[in-house]
C-alpha positions in Angstrom: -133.5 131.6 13.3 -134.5 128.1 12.1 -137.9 126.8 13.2 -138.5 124.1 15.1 -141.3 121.7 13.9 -141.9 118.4 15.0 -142.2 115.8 12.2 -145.1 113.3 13.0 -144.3 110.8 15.6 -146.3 108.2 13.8 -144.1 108.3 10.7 -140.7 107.8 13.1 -142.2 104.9 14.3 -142.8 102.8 11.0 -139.3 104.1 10.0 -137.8 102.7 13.5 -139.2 99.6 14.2 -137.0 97.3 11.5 -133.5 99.0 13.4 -135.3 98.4 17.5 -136.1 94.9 16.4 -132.3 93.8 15.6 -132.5 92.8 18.8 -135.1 90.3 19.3 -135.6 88.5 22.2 -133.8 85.3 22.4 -133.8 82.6 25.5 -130.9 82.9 27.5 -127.6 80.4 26.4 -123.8 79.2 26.9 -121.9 77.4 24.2 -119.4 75.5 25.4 -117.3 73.5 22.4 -115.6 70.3 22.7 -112.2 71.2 20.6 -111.5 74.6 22.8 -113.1 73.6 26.2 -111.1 76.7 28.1 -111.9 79.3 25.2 -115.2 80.8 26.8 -114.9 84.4 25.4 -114.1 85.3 21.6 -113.6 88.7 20.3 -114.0 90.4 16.9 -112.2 93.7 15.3 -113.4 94.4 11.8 -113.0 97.5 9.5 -115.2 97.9 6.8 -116.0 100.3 4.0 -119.5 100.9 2.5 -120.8 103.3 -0.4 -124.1 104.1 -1.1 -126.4 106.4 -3.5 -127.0 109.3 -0.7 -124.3 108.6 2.0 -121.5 107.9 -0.7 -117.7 106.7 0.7 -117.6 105.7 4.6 -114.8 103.8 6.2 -115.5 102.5 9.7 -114.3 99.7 12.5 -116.5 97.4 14.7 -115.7 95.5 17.9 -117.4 92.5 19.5 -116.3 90.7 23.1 -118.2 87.8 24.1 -117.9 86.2 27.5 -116.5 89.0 29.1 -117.8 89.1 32.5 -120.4 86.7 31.9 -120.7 83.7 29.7 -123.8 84.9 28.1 -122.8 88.6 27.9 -121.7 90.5 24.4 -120.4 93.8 24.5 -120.2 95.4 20.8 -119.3 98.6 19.3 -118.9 100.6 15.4 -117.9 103.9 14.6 -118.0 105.0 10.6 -117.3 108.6 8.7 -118.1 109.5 5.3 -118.0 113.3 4.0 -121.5 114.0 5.1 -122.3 111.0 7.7 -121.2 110.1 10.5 -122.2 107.3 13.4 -121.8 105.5 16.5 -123.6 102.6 17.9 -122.4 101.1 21.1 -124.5 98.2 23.0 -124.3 95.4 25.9 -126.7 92.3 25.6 -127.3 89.8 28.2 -125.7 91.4 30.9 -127.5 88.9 33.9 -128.2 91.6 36.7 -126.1 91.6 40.3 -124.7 87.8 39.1 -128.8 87.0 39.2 -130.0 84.1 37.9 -133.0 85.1 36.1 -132.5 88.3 35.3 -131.0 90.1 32.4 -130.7 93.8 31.0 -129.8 94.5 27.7 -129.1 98.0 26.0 -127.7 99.8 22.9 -128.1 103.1 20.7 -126.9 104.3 18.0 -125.9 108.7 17.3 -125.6 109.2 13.5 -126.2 112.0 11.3 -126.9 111.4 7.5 -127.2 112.9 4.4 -130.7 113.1 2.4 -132.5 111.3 5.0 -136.0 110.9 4.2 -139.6 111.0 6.1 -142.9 109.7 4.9 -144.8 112.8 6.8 -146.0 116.6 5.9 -144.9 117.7 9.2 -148.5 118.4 10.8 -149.2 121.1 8.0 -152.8 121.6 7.4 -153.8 119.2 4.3 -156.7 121.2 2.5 -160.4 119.6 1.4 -159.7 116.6 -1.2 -155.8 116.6 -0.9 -154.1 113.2 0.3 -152.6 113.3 3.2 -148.8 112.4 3.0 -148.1 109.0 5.0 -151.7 107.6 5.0 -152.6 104.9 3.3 -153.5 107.0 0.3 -150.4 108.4 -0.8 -147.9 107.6 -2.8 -144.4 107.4 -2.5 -143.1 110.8 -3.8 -144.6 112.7 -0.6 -141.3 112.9 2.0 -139.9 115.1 3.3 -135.9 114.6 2.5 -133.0 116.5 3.9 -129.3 116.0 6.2 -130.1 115.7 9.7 -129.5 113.5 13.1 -130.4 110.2 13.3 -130.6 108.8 16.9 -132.3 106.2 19.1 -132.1 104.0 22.1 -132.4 100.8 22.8 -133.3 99.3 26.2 -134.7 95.9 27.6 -135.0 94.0 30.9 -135.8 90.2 30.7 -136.8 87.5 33.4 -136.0 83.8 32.6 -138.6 81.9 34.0 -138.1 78.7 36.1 -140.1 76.2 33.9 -138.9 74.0 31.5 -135.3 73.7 30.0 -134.3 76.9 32.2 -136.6 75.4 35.9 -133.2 75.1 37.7 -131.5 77.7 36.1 -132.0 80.8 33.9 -129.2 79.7 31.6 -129.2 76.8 29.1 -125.9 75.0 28.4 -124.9 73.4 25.2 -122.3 71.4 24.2 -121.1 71.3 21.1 -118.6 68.8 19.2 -117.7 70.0 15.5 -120.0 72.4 15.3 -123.0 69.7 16.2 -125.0 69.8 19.2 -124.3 66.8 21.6 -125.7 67.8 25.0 -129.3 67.2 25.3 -131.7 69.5 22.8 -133.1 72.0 25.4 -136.8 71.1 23.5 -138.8 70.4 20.6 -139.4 67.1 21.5 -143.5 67.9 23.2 -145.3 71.6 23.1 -145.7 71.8 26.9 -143.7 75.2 28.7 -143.9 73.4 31.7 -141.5 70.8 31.3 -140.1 71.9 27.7 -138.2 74.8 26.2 -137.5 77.3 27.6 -139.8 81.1 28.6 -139.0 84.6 28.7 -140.9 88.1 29.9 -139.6 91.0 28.6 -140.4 94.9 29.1 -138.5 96.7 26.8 -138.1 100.8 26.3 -137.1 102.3 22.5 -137.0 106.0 21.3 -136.2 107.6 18.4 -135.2 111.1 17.1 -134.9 112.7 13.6 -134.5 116.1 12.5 -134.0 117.3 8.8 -132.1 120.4 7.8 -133.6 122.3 5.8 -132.1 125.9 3.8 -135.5 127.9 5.7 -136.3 125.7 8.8 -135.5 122.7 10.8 -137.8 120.3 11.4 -137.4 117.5 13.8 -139.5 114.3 15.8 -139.2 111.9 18.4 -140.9 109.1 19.5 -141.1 106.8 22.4 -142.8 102.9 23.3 -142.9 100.6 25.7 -143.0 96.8 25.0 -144.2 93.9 27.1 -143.7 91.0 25.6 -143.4 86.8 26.1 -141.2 84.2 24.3 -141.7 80.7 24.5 -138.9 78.6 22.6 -139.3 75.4 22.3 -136.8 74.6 20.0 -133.4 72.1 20.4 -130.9 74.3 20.5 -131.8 78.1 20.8 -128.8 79.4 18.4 -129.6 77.0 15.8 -132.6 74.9 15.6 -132.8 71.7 14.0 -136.5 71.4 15.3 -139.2 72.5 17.3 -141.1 75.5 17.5 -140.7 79.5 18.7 -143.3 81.8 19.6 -143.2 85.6 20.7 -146.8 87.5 22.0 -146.0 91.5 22.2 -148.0 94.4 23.6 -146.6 98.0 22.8 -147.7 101.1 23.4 -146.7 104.9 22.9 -144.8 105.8 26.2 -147.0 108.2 28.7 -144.8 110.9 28.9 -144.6 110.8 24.9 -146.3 112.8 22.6 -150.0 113.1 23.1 -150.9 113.5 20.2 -150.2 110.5 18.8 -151.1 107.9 21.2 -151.2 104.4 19.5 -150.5 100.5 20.6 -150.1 97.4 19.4 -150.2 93.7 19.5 -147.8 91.4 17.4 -147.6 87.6 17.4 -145.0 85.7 15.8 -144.3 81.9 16.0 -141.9 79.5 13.8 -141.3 76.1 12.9 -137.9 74.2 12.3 -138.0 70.8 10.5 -135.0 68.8 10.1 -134.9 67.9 6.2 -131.4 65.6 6.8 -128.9 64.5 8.5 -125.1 65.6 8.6 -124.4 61.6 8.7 -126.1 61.1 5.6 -125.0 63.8 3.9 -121.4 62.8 4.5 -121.8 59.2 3.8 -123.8 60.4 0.6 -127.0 59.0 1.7 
């Protein structure tokens, strides 16, 4: 019988955090454009075909629906095969709570088993006197552990628009668009004050992931599991796309408490941006 180790939970994190961070959060908006003024909700079907070194040949489909429901909702969904792998991701975004005005819930995950998946890790062996520890600092990039195995993780996130600023009557922001330009009024950028510019969100956010690797004598497999608190502050003119203004995101996350105790960890993040407008669309067609 195969046996069950778990891979360190530390490793799955590093691993994890570029896929739970696809979803960033964003302040909450409705694009309404001047040329379709009754065409609220759009839709996408796609299939696609990808190869790669370890996965090889995989054919697949994806679906979006936007404005189902709710202006500001997305549903989405992709499904893809190879020989070895195999996935599905499924996810709603934006989905304002009980028709609520502030509130908002967003949610995806992903099931996929690959081929040759790799972790940075020794799987808790012991690591004798003088010997590098494989994932530290220290080592180098040929100590992995690399087999087929599962692949999954979830997604979750609750947000509160707060009633200040651009968003102080409302927890939505409405632009209007004409030719692809913004022509309602920029929703900030114009002062640095959250009181009576931009727009602010909170947001407590869950993510897990799982991996387990296949081996010929044993299995070995590891989770993990954080919570996020987090505040955005965008103070730019039009949240999609910003001609100017600013953007800045303050996180706290921390391994969940009924996660693994042995590797308890947290951390603070702070990002911020800055949009300049280099030129006009005027100018560029006039040739300016």
């Amino acid at each position: 019988m195969a046996k069950n180790l778990k891979v360190a939970a530390l490793i799955l994190l590093s691993g994890y955090m570029g896929l739970a961070h696809a979803d960033v959060t964003r302040m909450k908006s409705s694009v309404n454009r001047e040329e379709t003024p009754n065409q609220i909700q759009e839709n996408l079907i796609l299939p696609y075909f990808f190869s790669t070194e370890t996965m090889g040949f995989n054919l697949g489909v994806g679906g979006m629906l936007k404005g189902w429901h709710q202006d500001q909702m997305t549903i989405g969904a992709t499904a893809f095969k190879g020989d070895v792998s195999h996935g599905f991701w499924a996810g709603v975004f934006n989905y304002r709570i009980n028709d609520s005005e502030r509130w908002y819930l967003s949610a995806n995950g992903l099931l996929a088993y690959f081929p040759d998946q790799r972790a940075y890790t020794g799987a808790r062996q012991p690591v004798a006197p003088g010997d590098v520890t494989p994932g530290s600092n220290e080592s180098n990039n040929e100590q992995y552990l690399e087999a087929d195995g599962d692949s999954n993780w979830v997604d979750m996130k609750l947000e509160y628009a707060l009633p200040f600023g651009a968003t102080k009557d409302s927890g939505i922001v409405d632009y209007q668009l004409k030719n692809g330009m913004l022509v309602s009024a920029p929703s900030g950028g114009k002062e640095w004050n959250p009181l009576t510019s931009g727009a602010m969100v909170t947001t407590m956010r869950y993510f897990s992931r799982f991996q387990s690797f296949e081996f010929e004598s044993q299995q070995l497999s590891g989770d993990m599991s954080a919570i996020e608190f987090g505040l955005l502050y965008d103070n730019t003119d039009f949240g999609t796309n910003p001609s100017f203004g600013s953007c800045q995101y303050v996180s706290y996350t921390t391994s969940s408490p009924w996660g693994d105790k042995d590797y308890d960890w947290n951390l603070w993040q702070f990002s911020a941006s800055k949009f300049f407008p280099l030129v006009s669309l005027n100018m560029l067609i006039s040739g300016c």
